[in-house]
GUDREN-566308 format. One line per field, with one value per residue: residue number from 1; residue in one letter; x, y, z of N, C-alpha, C, O in turn. Coordinates in Angstrom, 3 decimals, padded with zeros to 6 digits. Layout:
N
resi	(NUM ...)
resn	(A ...)
n.u	(X ...)
n.v	(Y ...)
n.w	(Z ...)
ca.u	(X ...)
ca.v	(Y ...)
ca.w	(Z ...)
c.u	(X ...)
c.v	(Y ...)
c.w	(Z ...)
o.u	(X ...)
o.v	(Y ...)
o.w	(Z ...)
This chain:
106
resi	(1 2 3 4 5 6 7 8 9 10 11 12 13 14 15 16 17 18 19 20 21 22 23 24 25 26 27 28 29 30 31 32 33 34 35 36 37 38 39 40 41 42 43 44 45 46 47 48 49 50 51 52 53 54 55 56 57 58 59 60 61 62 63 64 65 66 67 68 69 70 71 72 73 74 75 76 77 78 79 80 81 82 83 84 85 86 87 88 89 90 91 92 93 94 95 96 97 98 99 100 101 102 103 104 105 106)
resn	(X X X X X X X X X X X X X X X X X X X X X X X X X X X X X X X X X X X X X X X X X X X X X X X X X X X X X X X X X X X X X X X X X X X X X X X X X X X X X X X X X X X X X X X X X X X X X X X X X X X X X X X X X X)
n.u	(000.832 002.038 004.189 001.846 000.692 002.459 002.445 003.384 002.778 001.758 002.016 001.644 003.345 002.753 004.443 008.061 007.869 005.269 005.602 007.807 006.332 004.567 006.155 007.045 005.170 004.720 006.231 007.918 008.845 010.682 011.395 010.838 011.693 011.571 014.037 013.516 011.687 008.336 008.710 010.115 013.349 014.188 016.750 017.183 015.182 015.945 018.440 017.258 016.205 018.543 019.748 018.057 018.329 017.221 017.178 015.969 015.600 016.209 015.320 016.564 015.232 015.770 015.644 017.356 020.453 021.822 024.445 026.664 026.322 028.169 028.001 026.469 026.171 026.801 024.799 022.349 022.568 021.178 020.149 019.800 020.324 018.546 018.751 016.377 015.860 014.369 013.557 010.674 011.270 013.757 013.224 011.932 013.760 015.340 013.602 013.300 015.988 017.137 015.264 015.470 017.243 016.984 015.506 017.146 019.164 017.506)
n.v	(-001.194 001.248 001.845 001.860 004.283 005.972 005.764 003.444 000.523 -002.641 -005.465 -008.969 -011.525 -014.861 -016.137 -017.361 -019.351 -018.319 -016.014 -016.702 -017.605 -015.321 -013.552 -015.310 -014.616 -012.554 -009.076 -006.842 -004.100 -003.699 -006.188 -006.842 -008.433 -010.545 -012.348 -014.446 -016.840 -019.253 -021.644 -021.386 -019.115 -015.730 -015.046 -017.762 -017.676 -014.794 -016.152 -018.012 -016.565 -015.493 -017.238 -018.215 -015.851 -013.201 -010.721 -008.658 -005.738 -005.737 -005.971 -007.180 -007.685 -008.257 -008.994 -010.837 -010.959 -012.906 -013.466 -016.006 -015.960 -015.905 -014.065 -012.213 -009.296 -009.245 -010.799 -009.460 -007.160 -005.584 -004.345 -004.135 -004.771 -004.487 -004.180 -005.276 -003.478 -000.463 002.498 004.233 006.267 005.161 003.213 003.614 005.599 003.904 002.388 004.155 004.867 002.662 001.782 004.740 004.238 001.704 002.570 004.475 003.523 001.912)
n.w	(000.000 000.442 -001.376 -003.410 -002.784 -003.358 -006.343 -007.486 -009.663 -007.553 -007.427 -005.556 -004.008 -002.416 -002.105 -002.665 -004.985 -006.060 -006.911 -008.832 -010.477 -011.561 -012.454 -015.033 -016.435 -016.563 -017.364 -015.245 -013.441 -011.544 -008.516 -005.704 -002.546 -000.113 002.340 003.601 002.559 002.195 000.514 -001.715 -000.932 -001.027 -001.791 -003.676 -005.232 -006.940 -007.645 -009.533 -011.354 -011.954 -013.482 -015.863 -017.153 -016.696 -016.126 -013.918 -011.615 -008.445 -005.067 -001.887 000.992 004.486 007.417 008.888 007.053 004.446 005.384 005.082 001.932 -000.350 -002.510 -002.804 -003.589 -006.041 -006.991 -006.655 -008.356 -011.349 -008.012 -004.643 -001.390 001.483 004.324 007.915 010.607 008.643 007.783 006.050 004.549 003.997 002.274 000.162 -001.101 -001.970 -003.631 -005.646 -006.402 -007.641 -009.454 -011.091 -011.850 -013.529 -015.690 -016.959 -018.119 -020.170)
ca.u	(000.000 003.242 004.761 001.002 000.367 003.334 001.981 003.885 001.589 002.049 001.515 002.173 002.812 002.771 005.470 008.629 006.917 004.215 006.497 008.312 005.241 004.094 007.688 007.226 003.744 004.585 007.165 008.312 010.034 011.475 011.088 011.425 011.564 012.439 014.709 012.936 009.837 008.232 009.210 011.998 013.965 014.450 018.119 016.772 014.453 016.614 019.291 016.737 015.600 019.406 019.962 016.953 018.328 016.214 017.928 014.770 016.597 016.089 015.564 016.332 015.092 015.755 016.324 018.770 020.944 022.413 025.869 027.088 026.311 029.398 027.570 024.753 026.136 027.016 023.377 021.134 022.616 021.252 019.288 020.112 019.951 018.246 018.405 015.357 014.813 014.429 012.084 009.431 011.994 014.932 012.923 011.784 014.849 016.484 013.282 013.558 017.037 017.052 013.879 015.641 018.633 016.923 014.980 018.239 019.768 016.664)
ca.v	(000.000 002.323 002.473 002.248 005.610 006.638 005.959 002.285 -000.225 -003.607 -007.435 -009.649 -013.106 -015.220 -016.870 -017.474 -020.037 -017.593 -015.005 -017.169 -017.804 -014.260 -012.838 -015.881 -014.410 -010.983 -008.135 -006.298 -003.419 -004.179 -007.119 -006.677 -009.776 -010.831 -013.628 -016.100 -017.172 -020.499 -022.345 -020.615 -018.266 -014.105 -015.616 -018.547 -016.628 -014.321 -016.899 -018.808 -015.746 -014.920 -018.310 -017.845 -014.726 -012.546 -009.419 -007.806 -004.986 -006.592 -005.816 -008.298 -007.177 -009.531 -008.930 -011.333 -011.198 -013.848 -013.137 -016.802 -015.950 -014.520 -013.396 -011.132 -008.587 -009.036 -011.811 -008.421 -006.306 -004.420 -003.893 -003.891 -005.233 -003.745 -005.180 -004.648 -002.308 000.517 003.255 004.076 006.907 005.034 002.114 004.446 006.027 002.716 001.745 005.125 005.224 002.006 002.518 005.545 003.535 001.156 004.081 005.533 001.781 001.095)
ca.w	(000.000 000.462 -002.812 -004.221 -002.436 -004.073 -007.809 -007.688 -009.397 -007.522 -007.361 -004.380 -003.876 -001.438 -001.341 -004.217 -006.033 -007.126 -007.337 -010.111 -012.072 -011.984 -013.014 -016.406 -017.204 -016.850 -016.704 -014.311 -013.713 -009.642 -007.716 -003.927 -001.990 001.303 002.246 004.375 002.524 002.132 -000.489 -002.040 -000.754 -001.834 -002.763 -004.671 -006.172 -007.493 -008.711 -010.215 -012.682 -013.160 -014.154 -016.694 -017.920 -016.244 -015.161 -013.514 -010.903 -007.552 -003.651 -000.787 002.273 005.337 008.968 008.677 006.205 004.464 005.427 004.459 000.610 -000.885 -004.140 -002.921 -003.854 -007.601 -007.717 -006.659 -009.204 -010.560 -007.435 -003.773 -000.158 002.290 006.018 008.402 010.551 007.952 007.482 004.817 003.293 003.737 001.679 -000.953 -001.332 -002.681 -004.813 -006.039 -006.977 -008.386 -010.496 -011.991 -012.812 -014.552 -016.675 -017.632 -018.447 -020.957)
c.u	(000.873 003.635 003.366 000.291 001.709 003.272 002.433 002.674 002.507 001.457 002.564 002.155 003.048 003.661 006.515 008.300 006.034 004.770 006.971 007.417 004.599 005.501 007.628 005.865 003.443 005.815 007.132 008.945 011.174 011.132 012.150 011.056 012.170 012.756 014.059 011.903 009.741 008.357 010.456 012.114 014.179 015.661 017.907 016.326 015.105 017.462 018.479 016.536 016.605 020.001 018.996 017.155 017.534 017.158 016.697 016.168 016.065 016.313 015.425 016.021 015.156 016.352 017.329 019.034 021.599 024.377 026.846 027.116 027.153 029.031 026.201 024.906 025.914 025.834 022.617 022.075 022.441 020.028 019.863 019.998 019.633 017.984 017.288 016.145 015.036 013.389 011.635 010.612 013.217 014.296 012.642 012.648 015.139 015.650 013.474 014.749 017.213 016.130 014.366 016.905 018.420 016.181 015.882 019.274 018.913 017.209)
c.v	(001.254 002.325 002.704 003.785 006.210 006.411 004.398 001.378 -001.830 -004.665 -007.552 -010.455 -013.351 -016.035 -016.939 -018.452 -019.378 -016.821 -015.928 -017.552 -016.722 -013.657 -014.138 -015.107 -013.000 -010.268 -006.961 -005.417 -003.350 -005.429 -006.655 -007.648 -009.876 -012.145 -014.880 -016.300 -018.834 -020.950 -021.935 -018.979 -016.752 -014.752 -016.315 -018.215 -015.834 -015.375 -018.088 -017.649 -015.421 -016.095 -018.633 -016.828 -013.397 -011.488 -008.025 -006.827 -006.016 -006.197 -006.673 -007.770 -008.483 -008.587 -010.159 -012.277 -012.190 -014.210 -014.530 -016.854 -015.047 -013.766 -012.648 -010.087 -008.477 -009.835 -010.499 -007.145 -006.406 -004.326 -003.170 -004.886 -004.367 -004.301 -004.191 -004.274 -001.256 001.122 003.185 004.820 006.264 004.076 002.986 005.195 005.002 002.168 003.071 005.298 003.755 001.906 003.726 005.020 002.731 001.541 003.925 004.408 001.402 001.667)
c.w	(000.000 -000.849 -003.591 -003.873 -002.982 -005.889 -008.563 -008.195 -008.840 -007.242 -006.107 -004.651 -002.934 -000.931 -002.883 -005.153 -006.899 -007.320 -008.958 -011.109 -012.064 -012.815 -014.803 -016.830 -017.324 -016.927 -016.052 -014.172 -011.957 -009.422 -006.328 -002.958 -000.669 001.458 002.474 004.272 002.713 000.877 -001.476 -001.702 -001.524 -002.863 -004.004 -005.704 -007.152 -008.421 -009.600 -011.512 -013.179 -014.104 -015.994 -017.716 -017.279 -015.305 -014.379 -012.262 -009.824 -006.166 -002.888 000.288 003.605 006.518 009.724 007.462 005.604 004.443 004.452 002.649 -000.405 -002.012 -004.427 -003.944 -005.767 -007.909 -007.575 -007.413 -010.647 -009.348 -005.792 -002.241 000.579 003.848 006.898 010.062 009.434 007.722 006.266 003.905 002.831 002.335 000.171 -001.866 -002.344 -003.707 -005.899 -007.410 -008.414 -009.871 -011.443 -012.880 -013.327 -015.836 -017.537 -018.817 -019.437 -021.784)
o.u	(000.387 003.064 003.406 -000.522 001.662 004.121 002.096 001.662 003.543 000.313 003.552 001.306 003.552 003.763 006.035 008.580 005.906 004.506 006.410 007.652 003.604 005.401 008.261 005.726 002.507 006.721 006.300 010.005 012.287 010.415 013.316 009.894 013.184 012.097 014.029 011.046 010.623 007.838 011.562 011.401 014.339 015.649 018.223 016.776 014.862 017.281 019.084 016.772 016.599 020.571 019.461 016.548 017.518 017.627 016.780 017.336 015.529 017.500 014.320 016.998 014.533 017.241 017.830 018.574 022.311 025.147 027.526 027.834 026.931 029.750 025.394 024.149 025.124 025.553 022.048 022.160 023.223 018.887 020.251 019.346 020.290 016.929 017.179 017.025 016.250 012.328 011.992 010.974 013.757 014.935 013.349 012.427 015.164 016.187 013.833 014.649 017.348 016.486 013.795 017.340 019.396 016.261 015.729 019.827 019.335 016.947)
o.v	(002.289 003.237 003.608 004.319 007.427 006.960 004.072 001.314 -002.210 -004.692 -006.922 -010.817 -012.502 -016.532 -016.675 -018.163 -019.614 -016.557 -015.689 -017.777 -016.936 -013.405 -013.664 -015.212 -012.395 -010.956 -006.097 -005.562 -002.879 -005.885 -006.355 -007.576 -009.286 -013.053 -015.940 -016.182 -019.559 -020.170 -022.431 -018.021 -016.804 -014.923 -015.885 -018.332 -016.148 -015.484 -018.941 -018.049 -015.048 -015.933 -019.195 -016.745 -012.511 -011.556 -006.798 -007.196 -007.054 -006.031 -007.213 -007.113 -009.536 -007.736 -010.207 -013.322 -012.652 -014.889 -014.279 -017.678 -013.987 -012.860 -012.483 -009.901 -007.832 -009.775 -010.298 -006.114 -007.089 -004.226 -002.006 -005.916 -003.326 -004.786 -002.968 -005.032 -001.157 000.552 002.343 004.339 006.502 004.239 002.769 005.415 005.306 001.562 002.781 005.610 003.873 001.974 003.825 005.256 002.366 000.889 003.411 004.600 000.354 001.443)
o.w	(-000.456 -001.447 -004.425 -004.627 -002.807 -006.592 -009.702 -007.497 -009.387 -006.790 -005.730 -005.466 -002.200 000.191 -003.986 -006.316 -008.100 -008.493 -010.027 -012.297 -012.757 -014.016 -015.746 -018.048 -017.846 -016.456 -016.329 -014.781 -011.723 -010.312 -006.072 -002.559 -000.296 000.953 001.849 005.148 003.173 000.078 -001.690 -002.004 -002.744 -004.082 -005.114 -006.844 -008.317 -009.634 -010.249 -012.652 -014.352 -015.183 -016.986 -018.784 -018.134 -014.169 -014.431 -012.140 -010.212 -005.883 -002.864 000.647 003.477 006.488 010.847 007.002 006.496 003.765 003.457 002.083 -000.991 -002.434 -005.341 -004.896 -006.456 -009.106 -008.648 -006.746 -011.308 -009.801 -005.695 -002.415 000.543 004.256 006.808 010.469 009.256 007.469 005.443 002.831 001.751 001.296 -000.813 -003.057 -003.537 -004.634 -007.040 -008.597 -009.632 -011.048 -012.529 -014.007 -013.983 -016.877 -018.645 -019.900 -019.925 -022.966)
């Protein structure tokens, strides 16, 4: 409801399973995910679509991070990590920035 009061249109799922069959049946211009769902993982998730080809930009959000994964950084780009706690602007900020950098990138 926060980014859609900010003009964002978005889809939810409920878990990365439906995430991965909404992301084949549609495109996207973000995906913002959090780590610890049920059935696959933010991570997974992600390296499943870059495995695919699928360079959608990309936010992980997790209150804990997956420190053990040496390749966050370069698997969520272009996007970001964002660890929880964080506010509404800090969060906006980063879909923000990202969102304009993948504008400028088309």
């Amino acid at each position: 409801m926060f980014l859609e009061s900010r003009g964002y249109q978005v889809d939810v799922a409920v878990d990365g399973e439906q995430a991965l069959t909404a992301l084949s049946e549609k495109e996207y211009g973000l995906l913002i995910t959090d780590h610890l769902m049920p059935n696959v993982s933010g991570v997974d998730l992600v390296r499943q679509l870059r495995a695919n080809g699928n360079q959608i930009p990309s936010i992980l959000i997790s209150g804990d991070m997956p420190e053990h994964e040496f390749d966050l950084g370069q698997l969520f780009s272009p996007g970001a990590l964002l660890a929880k706690p964080f506010s509404m602007a800090e969060f906006l900020a980063v879909v923000e920035e990202i969102s304009e950098s993948s504008q400028r990138a088309a």
